[in-house]
C-alpha positions as CSV (number, residue, x, y, z in Angstrom):
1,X,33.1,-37.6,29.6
2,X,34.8,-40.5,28.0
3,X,32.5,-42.9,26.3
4,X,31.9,-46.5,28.1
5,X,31.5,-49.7,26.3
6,X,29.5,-52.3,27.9
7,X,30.0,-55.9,26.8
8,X,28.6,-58.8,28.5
9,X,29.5,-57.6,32.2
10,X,32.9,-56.1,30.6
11,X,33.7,-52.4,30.3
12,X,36.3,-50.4,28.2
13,X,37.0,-46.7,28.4
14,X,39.8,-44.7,28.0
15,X,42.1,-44.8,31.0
16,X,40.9,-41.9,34.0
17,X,43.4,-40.4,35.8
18,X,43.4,-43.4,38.2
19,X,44.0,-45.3,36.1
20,X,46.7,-43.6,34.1
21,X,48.5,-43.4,37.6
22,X,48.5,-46.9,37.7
23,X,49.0,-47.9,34.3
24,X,52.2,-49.2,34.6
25,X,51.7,-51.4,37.8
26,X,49.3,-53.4,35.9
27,X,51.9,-53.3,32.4
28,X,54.2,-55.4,34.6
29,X,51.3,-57.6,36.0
30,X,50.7,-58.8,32.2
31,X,51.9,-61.7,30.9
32,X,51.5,-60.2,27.4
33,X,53.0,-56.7,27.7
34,X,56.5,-55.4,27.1
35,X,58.3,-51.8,27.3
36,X,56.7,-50.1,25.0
37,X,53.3,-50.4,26.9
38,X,54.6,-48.3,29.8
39,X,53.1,-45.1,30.3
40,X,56.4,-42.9,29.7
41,X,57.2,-44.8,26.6
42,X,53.7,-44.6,24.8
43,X,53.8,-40.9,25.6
44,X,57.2,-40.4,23.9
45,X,55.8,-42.4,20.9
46,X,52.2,-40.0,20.9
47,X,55.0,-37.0,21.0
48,X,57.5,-38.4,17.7
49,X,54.9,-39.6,15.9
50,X,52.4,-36.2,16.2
51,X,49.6,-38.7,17.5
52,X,46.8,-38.5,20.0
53,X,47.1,-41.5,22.4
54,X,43.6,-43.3,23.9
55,X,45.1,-45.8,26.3
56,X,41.9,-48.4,26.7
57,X,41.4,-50.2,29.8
58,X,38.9,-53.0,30.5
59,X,37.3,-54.1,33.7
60,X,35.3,-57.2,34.5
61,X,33.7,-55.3,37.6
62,X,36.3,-53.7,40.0
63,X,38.8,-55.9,38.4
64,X,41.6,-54.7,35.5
65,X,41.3,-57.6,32.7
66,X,43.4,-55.4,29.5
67,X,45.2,-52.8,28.3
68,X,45.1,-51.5,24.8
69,X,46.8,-48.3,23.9
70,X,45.7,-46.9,20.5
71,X,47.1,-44.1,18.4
72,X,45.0,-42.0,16.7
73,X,46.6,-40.0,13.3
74,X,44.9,-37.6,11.0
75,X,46.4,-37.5,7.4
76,X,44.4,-35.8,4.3
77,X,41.6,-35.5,6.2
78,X,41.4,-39.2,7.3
79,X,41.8,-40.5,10.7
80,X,43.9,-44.0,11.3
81,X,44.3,-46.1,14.3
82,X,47.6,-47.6,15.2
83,X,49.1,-49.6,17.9
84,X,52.1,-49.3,17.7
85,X,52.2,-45.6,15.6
86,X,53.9,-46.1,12.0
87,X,57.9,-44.9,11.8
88,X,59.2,-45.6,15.1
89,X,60.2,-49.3,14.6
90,X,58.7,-50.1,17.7
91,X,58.4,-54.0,17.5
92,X,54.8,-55.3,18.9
93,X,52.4,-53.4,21.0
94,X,48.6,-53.7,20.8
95,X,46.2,-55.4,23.8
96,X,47.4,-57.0,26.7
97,X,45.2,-59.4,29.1
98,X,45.4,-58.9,32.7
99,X,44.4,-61.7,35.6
100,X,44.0,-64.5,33.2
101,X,46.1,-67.3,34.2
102,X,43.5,-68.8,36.7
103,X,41.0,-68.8,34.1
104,X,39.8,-72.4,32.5
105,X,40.1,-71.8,28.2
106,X,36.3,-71.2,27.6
107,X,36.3,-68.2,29.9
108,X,39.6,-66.6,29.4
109,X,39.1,-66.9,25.4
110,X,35.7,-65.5,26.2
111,X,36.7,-62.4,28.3
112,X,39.5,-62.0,25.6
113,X,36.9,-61.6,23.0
114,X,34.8,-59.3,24.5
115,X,37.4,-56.9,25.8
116,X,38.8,-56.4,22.0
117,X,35.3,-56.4,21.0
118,X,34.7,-53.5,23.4
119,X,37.7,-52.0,22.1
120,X,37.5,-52.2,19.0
121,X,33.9,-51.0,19.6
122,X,35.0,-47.9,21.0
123,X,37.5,-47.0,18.3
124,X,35.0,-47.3,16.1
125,X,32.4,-44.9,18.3
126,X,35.1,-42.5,19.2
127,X,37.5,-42.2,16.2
128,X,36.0,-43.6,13.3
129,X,38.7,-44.7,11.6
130,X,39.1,-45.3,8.0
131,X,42.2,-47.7,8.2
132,X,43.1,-49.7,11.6
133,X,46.6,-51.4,11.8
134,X,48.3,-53.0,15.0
135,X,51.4,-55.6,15.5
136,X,50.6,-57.7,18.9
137,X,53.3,-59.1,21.2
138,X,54.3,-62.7,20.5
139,X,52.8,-63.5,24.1
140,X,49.9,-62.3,22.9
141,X,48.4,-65.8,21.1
142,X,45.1,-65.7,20.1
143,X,43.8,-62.9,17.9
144,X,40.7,-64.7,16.1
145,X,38.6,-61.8,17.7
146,X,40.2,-59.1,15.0
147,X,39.3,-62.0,12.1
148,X,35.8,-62.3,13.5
149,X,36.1,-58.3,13.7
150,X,37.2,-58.8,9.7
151,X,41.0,-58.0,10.2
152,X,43.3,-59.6,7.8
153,X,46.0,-61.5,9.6
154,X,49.6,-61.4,8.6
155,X,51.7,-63.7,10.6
156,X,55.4,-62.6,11.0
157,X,58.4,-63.9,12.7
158,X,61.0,-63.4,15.8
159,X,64.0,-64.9,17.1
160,X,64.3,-65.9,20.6
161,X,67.2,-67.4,22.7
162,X,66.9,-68.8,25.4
163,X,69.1,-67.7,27.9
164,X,68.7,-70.3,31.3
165,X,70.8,-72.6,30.3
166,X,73.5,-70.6,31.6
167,X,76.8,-68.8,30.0
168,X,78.6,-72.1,28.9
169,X,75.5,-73.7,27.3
170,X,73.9,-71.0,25.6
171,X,77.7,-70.0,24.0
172,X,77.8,-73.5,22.8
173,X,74.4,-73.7,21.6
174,X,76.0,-70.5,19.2
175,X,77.3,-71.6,15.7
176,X,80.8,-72.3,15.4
177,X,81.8,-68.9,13.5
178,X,80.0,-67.3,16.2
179,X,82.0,-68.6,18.9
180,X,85.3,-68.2,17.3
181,X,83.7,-64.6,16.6
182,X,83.2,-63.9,20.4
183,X,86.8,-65.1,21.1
184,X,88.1,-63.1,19.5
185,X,91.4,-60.9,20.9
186,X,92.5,-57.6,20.5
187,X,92.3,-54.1,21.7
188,X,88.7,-53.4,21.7
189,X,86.3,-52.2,24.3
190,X,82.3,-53.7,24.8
191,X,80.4,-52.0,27.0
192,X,77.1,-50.5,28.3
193,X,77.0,-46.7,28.0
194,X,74.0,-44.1,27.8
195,X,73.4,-40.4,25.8
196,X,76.8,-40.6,23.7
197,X,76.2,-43.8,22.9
198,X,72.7,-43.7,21.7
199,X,74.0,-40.8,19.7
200,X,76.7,-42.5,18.0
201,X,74.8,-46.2,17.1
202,X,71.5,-44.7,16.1
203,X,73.3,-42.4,13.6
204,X,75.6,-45.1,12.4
205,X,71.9,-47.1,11.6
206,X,70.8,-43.8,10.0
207,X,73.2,-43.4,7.9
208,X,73.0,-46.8,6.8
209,X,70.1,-46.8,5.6
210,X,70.5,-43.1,4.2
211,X,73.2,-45.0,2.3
212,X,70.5,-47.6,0.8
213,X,67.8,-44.6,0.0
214,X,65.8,-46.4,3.1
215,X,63.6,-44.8,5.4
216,X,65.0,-44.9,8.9
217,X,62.2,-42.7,11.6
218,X,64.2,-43.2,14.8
219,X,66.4,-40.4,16.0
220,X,68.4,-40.3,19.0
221,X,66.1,-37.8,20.4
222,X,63.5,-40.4,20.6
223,X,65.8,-43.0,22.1
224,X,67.5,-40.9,24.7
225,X,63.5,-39.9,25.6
226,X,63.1,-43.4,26.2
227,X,66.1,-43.7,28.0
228,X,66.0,-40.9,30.2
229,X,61.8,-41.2,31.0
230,X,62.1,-45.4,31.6
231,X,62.5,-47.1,34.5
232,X,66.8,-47.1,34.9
233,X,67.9,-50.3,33.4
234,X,64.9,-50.4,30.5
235,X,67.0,-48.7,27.7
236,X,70.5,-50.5,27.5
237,X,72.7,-48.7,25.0
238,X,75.7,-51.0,23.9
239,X,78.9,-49.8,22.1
240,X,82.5,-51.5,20.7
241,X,84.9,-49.1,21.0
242,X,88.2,-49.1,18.9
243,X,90.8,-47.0,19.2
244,X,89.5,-44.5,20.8
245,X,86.2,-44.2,18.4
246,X,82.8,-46.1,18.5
247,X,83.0,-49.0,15.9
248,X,79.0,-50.4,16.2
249,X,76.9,-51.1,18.7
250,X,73.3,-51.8,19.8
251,X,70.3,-50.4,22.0
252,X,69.1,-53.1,23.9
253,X,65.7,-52.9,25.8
254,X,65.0,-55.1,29.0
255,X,61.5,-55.6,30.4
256,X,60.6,-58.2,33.3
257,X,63.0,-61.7,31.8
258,X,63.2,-60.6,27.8
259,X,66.0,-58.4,26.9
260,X,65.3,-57.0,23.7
261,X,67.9,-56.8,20.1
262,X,66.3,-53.4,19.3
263,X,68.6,-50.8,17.1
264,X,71.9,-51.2,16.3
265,X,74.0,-53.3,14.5
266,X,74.9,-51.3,11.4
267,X,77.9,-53.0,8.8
268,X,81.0,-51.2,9.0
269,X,84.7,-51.6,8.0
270,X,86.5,-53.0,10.6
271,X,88.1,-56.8,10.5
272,X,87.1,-57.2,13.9
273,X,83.7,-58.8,14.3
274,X,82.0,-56.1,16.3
275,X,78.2,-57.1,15.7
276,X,79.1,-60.8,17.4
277,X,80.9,-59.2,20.4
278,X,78.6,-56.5,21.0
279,X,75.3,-59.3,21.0
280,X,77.4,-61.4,23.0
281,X,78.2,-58.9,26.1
282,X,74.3,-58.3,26.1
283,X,73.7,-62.3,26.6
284,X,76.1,-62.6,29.1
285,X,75.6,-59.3,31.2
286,X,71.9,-60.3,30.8
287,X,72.2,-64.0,32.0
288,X,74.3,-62.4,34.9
289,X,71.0,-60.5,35.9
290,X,68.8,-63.7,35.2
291,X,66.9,-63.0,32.4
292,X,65.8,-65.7,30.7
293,X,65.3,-64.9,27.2
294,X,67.2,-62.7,24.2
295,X,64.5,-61.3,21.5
296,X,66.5,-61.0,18.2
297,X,63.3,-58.5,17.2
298,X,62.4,-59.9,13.6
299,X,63.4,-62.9,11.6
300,X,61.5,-61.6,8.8
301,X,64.3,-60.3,6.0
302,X,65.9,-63.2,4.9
303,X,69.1,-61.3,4.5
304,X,69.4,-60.7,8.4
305,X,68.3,-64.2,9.1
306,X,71.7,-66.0,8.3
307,X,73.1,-63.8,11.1
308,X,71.1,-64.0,13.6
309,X,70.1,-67.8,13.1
310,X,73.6,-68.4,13.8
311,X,72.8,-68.2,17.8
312,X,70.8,-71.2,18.4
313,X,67.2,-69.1,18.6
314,X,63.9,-70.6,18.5
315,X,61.5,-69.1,16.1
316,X,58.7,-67.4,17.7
317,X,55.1,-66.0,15.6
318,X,53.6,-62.9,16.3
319,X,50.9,-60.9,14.4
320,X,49.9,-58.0,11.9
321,X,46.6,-57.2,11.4
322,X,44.8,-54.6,9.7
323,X,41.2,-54.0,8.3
324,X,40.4,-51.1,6.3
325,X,38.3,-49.9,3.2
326,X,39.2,-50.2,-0.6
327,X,40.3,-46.5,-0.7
328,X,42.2,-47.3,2.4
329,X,43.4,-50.3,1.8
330,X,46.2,-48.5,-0.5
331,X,47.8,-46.8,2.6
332,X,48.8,-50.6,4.3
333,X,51.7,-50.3,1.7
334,X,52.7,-46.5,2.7
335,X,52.2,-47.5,6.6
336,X,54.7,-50.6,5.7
337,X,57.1,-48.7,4.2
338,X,57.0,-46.5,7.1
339,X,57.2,-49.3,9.6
């Protein structure tokens, strides 16, 4: 029987089978989760990366108030806890809070204490981990319960564009070598595919960064999982096509009113500027659905920052945060060059 950690008239457990059934009706009922907290996608990320998952729910009484799916990974006789697991570039995962918005500050800051206290309680009862490391979701603001829980903090960075302004506006808001970029004629095709299409941009990444002597962990394998186990319309697989042949493209993920800049986007040889027009058909096919925001998903490598600055974003925080022991400590660097 799973362990139960009582905390102040909140409980965290690992989900039951009810709750697992209903997991994802209360993802999309958070303000703070995003698609890699669905129930299909965290079991494709237990399966790629060889962990066991412990999806932690919390109740105040009958009522849901978070979700925090945790990965648990054994290496040279060590366990680690991760949320999200390490070489799957999966952007932010971590807790999310449920049925807080009616809440005044003292108690929703209080009930978000003491359901990561609970959880972090429980990892600690159940797994014993050596090292802990998880990146949150930028909606997910205040994480002074991991620095009370002694977590060091590393604050990182998005770009985000906001999209309901509408076609005309948001193009404009786009720097001028952008727009001239998108305008650009000639026989080329941008659209939104599926398996093929995963297969050729995901390789064209890996090869990339083959090319550089960098580690790259996805595969298509893991991205067609995603897309064929997700709710239709979740996994959006863009690609340029030139002459027959498929010049670059990107896999663009859409949850609730953020579509996501998630893998793609490798340099090639072509004059024609296939990065701009590819991110461009996934702002205007997602303003024509009404989402309301483009994640450029990390403005963190100031090499890739010139680029995508260059479309009017706002910069948005989010956090890293891990706590370990000295011994421990020394596998942050292998877990980052992993992520």
């Amino acid at each position: 029987m799973s362990t139960t950690i009582q905390k102040r008239g909140i409980s965290v457990s690992r989900a039951d089978d009810g709750d697992w059934r209903r997991w994802n009706d209360l993802v999309e009922r958070s303000p703070e989760a995003n698609v890699f907290h669905y129930r299909e996608s965290l079991e494709v990320q237990a399966d790629r990366a060889g962990a066991e998952l412990h999806p932690l729910v919390g109740y105040k009484g009958q009522e849901p108030v978070g979700l925090f799916p945790v990965f648990e990974l054994r290496k040279g006789g060590m366990t680690m806890a991760f949320s999200p697991p390490p070489g799957l570039w999966v952007s932010y995962l971590g807790p999310t809070l449920l049925n807080q918005a009616k809440l005044k500050r003292r108690k929703a800051e209080r009930r978000n204490r003491l359901f990561v206290d609970g959880c972090l309680n429980w990892i600690e009862r159940e797994l014993g981990p050596k090292y802990v490391q998880l990146r949150s979701d930028p909606a997910y603001r205040d994480v002074r319960p991991f620095e009370w829980s002694e977590f060091d903090v590393d604050v990182r960075h998005t770009y985000e564009v906001d999209l309901t302004p509408g076609e005309d506006d948001v193009l404009m808001s786009f720097s001028r070598d952008a727009r001239n970029n998108i305008r650009t004629d000639g026989d080329y095709r941008v659209y939104e595919g599926g398996h093929d299409e995963i297969e050729a941009v995901i390789s064209q990444v890996a090869q990339r960064h083959a090319d550089q002597d960098e580690a790259y962990g996805v595969t298509p394998e893991f991205v067609t999982d995603l897309y064929d186990r997700l709710p239709d319309g979740t996994v959006r697989p863009y690609a340029c096509e030139v002459d027959g042949e498929i010049a670059g493209g990107m896999v663009a993920l859409e949850f609730d009113d953020t579509v996501y800049r998630w893998q793609g986007g490798a340099k090639h040889d072509r004059d024609l500027p296939v990065n701009d027009l590819v991110d461009w058909a996934i702002v205007s096919d997602a303003i024509d659905r009404g989402v309301e925001r483009y994640d450029l998903v990390g403005a963190n490598e100031r090499r890739l920052c010139e680029y995508k600055a260059k479309f009017g974003p706002e910069l948005r925080s989010y956090y890293s945060l891990e706590r370990g022991t000295r011994v421990t400590n020394a596998l942050s660097s292998v877990y980052k060059r992993l992520r």
